[in-house]
ChimeraX commands (.cxc) that place a marker at each C-alpha (Angstrom):
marker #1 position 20.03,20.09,0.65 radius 0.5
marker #1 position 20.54,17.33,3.38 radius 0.5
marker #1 position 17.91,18.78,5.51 radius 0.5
marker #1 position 15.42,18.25,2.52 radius 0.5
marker #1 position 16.04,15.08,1.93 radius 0.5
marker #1 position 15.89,14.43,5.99 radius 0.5
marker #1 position 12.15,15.64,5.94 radius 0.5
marker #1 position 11.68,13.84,2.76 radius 0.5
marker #1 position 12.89,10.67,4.20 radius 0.5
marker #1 position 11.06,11.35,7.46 radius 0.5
marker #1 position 7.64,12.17,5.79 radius 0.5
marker #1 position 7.66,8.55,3.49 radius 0.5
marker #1 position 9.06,6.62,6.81 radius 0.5
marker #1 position 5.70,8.21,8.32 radius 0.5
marker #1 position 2.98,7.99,5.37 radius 0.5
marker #1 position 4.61,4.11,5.79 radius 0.5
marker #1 position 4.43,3.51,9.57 radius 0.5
marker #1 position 0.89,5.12,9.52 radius 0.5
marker #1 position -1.65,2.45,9.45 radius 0.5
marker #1 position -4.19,2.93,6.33 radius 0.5
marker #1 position -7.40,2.50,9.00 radius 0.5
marker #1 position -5.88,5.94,10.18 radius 0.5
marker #1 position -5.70,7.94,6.79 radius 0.5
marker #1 position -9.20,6.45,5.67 radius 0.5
marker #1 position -11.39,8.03,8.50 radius 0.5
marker #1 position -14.56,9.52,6.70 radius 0.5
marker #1 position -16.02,12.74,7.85 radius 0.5
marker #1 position -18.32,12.23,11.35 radius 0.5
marker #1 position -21.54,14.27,9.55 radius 0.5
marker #1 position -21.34,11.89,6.93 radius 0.5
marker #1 position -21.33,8.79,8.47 radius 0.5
marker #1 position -23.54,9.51,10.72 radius 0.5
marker #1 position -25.93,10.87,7.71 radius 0.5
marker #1 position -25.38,7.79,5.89 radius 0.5
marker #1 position -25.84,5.30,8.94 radius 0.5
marker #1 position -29.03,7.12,10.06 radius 0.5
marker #1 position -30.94,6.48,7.16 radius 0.5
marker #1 position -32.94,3.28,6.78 radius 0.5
marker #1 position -31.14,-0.42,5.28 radius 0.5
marker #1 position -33.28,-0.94,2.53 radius 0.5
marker #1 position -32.86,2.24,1.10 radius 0.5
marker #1 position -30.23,2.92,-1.79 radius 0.5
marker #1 position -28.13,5.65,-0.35 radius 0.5
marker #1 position -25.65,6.12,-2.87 radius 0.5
marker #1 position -26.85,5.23,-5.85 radius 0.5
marker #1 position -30.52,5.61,-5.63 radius 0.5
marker #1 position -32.57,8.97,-6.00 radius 0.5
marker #1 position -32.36,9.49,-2.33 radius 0.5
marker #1 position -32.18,12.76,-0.88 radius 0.5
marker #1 position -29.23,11.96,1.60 radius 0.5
marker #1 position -26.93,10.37,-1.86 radius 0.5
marker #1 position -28.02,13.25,-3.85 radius 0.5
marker #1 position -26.52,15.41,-0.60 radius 0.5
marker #1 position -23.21,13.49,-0.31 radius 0.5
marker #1 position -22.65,13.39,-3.65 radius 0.5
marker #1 position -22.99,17.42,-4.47 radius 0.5
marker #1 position -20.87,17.57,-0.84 radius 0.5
marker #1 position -17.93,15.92,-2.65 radius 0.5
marker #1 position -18.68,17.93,-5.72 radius 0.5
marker #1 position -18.20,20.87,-4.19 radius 0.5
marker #1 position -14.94,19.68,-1.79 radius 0.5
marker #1 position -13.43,18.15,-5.04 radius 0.5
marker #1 position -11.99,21.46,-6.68 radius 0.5
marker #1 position -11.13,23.65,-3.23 radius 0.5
marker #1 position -7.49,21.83,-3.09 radius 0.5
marker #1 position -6.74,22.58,-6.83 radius 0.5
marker #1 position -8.38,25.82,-6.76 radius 0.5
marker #1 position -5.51,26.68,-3.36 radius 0.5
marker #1 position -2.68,25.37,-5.58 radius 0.5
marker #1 position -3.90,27.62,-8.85 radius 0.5
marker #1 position -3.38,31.03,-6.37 radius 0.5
marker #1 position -0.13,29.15,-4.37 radius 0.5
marker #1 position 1.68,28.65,-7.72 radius 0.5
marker #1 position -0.31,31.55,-10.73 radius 0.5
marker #1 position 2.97,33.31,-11.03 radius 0.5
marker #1 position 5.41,30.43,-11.38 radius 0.5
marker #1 position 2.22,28.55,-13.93 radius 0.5
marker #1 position 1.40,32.02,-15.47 radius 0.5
marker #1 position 4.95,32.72,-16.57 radius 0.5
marker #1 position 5.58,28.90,-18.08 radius 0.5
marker #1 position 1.90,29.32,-20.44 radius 0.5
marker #1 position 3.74,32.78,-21.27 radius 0.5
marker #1 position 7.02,31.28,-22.37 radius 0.5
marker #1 position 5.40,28.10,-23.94 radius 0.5
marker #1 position 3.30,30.66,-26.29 radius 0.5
marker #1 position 6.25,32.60,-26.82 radius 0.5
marker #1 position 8.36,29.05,-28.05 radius 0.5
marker #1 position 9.84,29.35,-31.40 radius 0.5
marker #1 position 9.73,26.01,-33.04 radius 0.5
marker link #1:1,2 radius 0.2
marker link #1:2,3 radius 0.2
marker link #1:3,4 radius 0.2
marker link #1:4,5 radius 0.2
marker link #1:5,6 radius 0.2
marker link #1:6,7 radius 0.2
marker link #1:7,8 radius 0.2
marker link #1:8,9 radius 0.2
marker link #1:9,10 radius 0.2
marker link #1:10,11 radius 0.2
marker link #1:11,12 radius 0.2
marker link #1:12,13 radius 0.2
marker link #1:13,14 radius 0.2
marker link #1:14,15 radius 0.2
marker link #1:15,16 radius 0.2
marker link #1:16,17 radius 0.2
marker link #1:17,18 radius 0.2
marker link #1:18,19 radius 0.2
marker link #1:19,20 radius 0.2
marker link #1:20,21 radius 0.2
marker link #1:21,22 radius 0.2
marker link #1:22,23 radius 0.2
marker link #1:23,24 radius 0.2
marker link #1:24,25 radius 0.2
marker link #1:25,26 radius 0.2
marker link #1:26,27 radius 0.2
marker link #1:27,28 radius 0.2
marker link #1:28,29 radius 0.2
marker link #1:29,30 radius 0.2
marker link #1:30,31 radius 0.2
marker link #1:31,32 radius 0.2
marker link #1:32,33 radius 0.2
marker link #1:33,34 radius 0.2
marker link #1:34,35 radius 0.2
marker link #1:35,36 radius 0.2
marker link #1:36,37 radius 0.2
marker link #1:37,38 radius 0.2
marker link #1:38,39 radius 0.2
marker link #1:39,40 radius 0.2
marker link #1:40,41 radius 0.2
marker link #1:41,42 radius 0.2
marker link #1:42,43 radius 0.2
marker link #1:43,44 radius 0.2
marker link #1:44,45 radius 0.2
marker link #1:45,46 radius 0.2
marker link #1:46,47 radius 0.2
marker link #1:47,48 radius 0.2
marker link #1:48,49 radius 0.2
marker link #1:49,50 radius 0.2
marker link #1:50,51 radius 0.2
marker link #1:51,52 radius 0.2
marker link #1:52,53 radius 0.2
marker link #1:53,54 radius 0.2
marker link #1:54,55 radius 0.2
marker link #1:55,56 radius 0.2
marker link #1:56,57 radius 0.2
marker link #1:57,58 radius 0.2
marker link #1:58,59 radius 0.2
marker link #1:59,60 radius 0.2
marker link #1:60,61 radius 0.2
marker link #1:61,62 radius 0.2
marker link #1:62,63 radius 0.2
marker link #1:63,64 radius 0.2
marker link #1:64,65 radius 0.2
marker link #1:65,66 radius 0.2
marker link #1:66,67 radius 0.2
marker link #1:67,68 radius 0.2
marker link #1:68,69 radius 0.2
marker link #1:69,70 radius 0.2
marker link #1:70,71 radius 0.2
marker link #1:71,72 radius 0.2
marker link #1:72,73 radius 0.2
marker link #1:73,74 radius 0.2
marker link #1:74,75 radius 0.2
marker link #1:75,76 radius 0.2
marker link #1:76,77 radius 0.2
marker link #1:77,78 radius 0.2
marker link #1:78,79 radius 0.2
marker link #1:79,80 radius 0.2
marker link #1:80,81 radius 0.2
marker link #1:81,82 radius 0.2
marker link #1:82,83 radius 0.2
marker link #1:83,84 radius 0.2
marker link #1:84,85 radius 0.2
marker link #1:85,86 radius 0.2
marker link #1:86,87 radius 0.2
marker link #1:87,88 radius 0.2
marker link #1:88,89 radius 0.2
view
């Protein structure tokens, strides 16, 4: 239990000592995709090929992580949906 809370502890002292500028950096292909196309273009909101790219990018990184956690955790979720259908009350 008190080794827990020591890497609990230790992981919030280092999500705080981290500066933000460091957790913020944006992928290199993407900056560099967004920089290379030309200032008076609307990147991200306009019906630009290189927005339209980003965008479906994101779309398709956006469920990965939840997608990981559904096969991490099925048993433990499947067997709570099975006891909260099987709830009397």
């Amino acid at each position: 239990m008190k080794l827990r809370i020591l890497l609990l502890a230790s992981a919030v002292l280092l999500a705080l000592i981290i500066p933000a500028e460091a957790m913020a950096q944006g992928c290199a292909m993407c900056k560099a995709a967004v920089q290379s196309a030309d200032a008076d273009e609307a990147v991200f909101g306009g019906e630009t090929s290189i927005g339209r790219g980003l965008n479906m990018g994101i779309l398709f990184l956006i469920p990965v992580p939840y997608i990981l956690l559904f096969l991490l955790f099925r048993k433990k979720i499947m067997g709570f949906v099975k006891e909260f259908a099987n709830a009397q009350g």
